[in-house]
N, C-alpha and C positions, 0 to 999 in steps of 0.2 A: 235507257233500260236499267232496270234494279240487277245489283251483285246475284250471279248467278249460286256462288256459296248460300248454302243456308244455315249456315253459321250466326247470319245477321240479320238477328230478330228487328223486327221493325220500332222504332222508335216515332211517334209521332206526336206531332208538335201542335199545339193550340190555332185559332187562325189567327194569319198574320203576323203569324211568332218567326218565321223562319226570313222575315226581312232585313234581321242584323247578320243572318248569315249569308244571304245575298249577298250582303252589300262589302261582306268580307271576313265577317268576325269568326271565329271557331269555337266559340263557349256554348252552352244551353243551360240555361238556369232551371232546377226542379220546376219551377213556376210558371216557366215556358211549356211545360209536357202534358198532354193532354192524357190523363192516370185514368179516365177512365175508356178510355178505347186502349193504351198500354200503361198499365199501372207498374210505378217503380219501383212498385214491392217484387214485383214477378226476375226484374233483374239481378243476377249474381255482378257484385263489384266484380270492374273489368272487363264486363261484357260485351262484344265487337257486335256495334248496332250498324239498323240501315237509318238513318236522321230524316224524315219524312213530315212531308208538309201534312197540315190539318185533312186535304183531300185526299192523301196516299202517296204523293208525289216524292219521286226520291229527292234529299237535297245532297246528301253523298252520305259515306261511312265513317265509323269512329267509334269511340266506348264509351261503357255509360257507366256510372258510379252512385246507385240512388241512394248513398247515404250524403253524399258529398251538394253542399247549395247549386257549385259549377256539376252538373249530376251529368252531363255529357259533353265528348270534344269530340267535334270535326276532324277527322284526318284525310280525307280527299274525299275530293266534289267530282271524280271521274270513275264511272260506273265501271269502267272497264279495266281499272287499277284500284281496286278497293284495298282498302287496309288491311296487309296481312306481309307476309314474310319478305314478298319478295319487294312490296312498295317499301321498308323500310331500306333496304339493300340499296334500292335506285335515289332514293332522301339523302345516304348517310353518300351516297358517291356527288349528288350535285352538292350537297356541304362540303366534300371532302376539295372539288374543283375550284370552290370558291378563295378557299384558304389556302390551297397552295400557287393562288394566283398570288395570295394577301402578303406570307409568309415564306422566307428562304430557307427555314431549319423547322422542322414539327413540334413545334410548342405553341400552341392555341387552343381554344375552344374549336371543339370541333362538331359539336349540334348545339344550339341552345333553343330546346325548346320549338314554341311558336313560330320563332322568328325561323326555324328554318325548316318546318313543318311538321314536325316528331312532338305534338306536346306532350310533357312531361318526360321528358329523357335529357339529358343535360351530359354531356361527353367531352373531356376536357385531358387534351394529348400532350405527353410528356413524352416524345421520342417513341419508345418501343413498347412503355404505358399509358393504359388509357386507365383515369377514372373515371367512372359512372354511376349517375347519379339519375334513379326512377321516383318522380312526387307523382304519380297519380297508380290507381289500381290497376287503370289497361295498358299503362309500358310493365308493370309489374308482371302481371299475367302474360306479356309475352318478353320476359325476359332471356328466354333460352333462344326465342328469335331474334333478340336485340345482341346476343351473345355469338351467334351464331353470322349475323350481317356484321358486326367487327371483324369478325375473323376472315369472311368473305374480302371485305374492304380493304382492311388495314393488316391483318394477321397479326396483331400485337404479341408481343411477349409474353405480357401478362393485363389483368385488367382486375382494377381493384371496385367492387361495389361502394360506394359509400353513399349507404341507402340510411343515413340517419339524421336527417333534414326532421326540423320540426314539422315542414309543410304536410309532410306525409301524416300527420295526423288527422289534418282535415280529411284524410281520405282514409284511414282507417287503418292505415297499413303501421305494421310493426315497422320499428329502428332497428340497423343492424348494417355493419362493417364486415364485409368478406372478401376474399382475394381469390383472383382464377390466373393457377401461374404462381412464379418466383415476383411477387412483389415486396421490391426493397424498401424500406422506412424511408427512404429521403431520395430524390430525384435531382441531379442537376440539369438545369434548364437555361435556354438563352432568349433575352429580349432585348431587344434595341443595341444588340450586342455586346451588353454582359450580360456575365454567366451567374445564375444566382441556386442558391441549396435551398429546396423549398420538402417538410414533411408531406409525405401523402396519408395514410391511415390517421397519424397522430393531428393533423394540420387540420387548419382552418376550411371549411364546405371540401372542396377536391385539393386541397392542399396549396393553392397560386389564386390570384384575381387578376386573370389575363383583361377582364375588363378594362385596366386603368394603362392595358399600355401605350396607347398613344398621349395620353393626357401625362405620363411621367419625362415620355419623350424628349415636350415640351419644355421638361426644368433644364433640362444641359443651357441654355441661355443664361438664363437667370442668375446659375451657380459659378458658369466659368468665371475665374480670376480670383477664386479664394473666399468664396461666400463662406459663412456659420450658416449651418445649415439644421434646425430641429425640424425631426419626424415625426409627428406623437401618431398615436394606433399604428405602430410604424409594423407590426405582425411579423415578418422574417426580413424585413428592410427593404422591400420593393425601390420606394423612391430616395429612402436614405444613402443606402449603395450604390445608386445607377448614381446622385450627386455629387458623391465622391468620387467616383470613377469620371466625372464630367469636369473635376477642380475646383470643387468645397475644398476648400483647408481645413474645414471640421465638420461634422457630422455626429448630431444624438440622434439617437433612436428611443423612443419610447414607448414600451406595451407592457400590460399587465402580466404576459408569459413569459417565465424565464426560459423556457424550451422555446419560445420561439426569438428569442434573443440572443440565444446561445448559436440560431442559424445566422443572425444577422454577422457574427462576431465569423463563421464559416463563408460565408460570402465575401465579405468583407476581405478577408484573409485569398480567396480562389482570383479577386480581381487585384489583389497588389494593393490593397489601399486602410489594412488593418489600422497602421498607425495612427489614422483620420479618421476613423468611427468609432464610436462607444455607444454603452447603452444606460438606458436611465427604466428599473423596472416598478410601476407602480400605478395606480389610477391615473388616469390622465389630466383630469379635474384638480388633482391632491399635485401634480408635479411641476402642472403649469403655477400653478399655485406657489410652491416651494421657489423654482426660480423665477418667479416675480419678484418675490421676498428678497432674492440674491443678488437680485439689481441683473441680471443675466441680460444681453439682447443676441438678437440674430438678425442674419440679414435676410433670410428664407425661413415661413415655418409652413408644413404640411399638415392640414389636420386632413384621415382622412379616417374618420371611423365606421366601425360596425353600422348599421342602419337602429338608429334612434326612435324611428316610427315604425313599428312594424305592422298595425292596424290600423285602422282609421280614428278608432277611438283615442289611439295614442299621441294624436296630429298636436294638440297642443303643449302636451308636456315634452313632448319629442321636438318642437318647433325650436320651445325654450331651449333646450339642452344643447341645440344646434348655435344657438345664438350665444349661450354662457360660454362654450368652450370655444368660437371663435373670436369672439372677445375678450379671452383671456388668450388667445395665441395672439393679435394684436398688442395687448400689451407688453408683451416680450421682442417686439420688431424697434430695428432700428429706425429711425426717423425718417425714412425713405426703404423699408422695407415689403418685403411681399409675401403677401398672406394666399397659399393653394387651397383653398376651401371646397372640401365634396363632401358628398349627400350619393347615398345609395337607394335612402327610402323612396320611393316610388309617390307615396301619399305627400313630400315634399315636393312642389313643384320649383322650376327652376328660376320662376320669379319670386318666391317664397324664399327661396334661399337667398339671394342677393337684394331681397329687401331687407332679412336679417345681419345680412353682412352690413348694407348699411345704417340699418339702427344701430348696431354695433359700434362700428364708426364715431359715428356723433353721438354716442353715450360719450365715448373718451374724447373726444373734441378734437377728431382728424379726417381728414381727406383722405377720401378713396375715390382711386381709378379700375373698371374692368377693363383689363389689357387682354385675358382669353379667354371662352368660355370652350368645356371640354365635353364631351357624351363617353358614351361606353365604344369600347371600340369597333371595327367592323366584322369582327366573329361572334359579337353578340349583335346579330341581326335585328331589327326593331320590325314587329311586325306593325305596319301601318292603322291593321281596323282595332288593334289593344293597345290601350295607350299602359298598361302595365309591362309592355317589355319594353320600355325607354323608360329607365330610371336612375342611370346616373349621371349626376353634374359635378361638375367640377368650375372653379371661378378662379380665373390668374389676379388676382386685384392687389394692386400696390396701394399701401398706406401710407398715406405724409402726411407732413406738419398740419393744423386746421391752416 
């Protein structure tokens, strides 16, 4: 039976159009909508529809955004828990089950999105702060409900908006950073048990990329016994500090911010291990570059940058870009050294990267081994039917002689 709310105008879909959301997916493309039985001019962005097959049939609820290509999302397929205040409250409590199964101390993501059925809300827990991050118009439009189920849930302290994603463009919605609560400029947090100083307002998306923490986990191997260890996009020192603190005897970090270098050099210092890490601030391209010139090696280097492709149109000069800068951290490895290569973009696939790594390779006339391959961790959930929430890789590959 159809939501008894009449809040939720009917959405209906072309025929035959509602078989990718049978079959799992939660997107609707404008082109899917059948505009002249519900035309998506008639929708206000944000609008909590009923998603209805071409004969009238309910497929479940969700919102619509008819400026936006993705013009409507599924948020449940059960008529008797339609999307509204209290199904976010019941979402954010099985996300909240799943990670305190994952995690001993609260620092994780704690919704992302699809994958754990809130699209476009993104919540990301620093102890007694949450930041929160809405890319579409219908977590927007019920932001005082998404406000109000934290507090329900979590009671946080404070919660900082950090509602200025480019994504939110595609949807129409203004940029804008705001704080509910004593939100402090820098949060310490622990992973894999060190403790690291990460900006929130001033920082990178919600200030941390819990995503890489099982893939950093990994380097404590690699590093113990006094490895040189370079970071480059090294942002607040995620993986350059947790390798210091594992038994690098040296440690660069390199990023184009000196605010966010200046955290590496406070982390660095919170875990005992200042005298082992430095920072090197500058392009990454220009620095790899410089110590090459210097004759520099290392026995570890990390590349793990910002996302190179952000569209699909971007696939091949972003491919290159991926291939130039791992080829030039190769050339800075010792003769049996090891290169942590990752990829955020989405539009790179994870054979696509490791085919680059080894054209890469044999441009410079060396051998390579995959010893690990990484994904995103287990608080960024993957949803199964969108192959766009699995988008990070990571590659362990050791370089040697040809």
């Amino acid at each position: 039976m159809p939501p008894t709310d009449s809040s939720f105008a009917p959405l209906r879909l072309k025929k035959q159009e509602e078989r990718r959301l049978r079959a799992g997916h939660l997107w609707v493309y404008s082109n899917e909508v059948d505009t002249a039985a519900t035309p998506l001019g008639a929708f206000a962005p944000g609008a909590p529809v009923e998603i209805q097959t071409s004969s009238g049939k309910p497929v479940g609820t969700g919102y619509v955004n008819p400026h936006s290509l993705i013009c409507a999302r599924l948020v449940s397929r059960d008529a008797a828990h339609p999307f509204d205040a209290s199904l976010l409250v019941h979402r954010l409590k099985v996300a909240l089950g799943l990670r305190e199964r994952l995690y001993p101390a609260p620092y994780y993501r704690l919704v992302h999105g699809e994958g754990d059925g809130l699209p476009g809300l993104v919540v990301d827990r620093f102890g007694e702060v949450c930041v929160v991050q809405l890319t579409t118009a219908g977590m927007e439009v019920m932001k005082a409900e998404v406000l109000a189920a934290l507090d329900k849930v979590l009671k946080p302290a404070a919660v900082l908006w950090r509602n200025d994603s480019p994504v939110r463009e595609l949807e129409g919605l203004p940029a804008y950073v705001e704080a509910v609560g004593q939100v402090p400029d820098t949060v310490t947090l622990e992973e894999n048990g060190v403790r690291f100083v990460a900006p929130l307002a001033a920082g990178q998306k919600t200030g941390w990329f819990y995503d890489q923490q099982d893939n950093r986990a990994r380097l404590a191997k690699y590093v113990r016994g006094g490895a040189r260890v370079l970071d480059v996009f090294s942002y607040v020192g995620a993986w350059g500090v947790y390798a210091a603190t594992c038994g690098a005897r040296e440690v660069i970090c390199v990023d184009a911010s000196a605010a966010a270098l200046e955290h590496v050099g406070a982390s660095a210092a919170l875990n005992g291990v200042a005298g082992r890490v430095s920072a090197l601030r500058g392009d990454a391209f220009e620095v790899l570059k410089g110590l090459r010139e210097e004759r520099q090696r290392f026995d570890v280097v990390v590349v793990d940058p910002p996302a190179f492709i952000k569209r699909k149109k971007d696939l091949a000069e972003g491919t290159l870009a991926y291939r130039r800068i791992n080829e030039a951290a190769m050339q800075l490895l010792e003769r049996d050294g090891l290169l942590v290569a990752c990829s955020c973009s989405h539009h790179l696939t994870r054979e696509a990267l490791g085919g680059e790594l080894l054209a890469g390779s044999r441009h410079l006339d060396r051998g390579l081994q995959f010893l690990e391959r990484g994904q995103q961790a287990p608080d960024h959930p993957v949803h199964p039917a969108i192959p766009e929430t699995e988008y990070l890789k990571a590659f362990y590959a050791r370089v040697l002689p040809a």
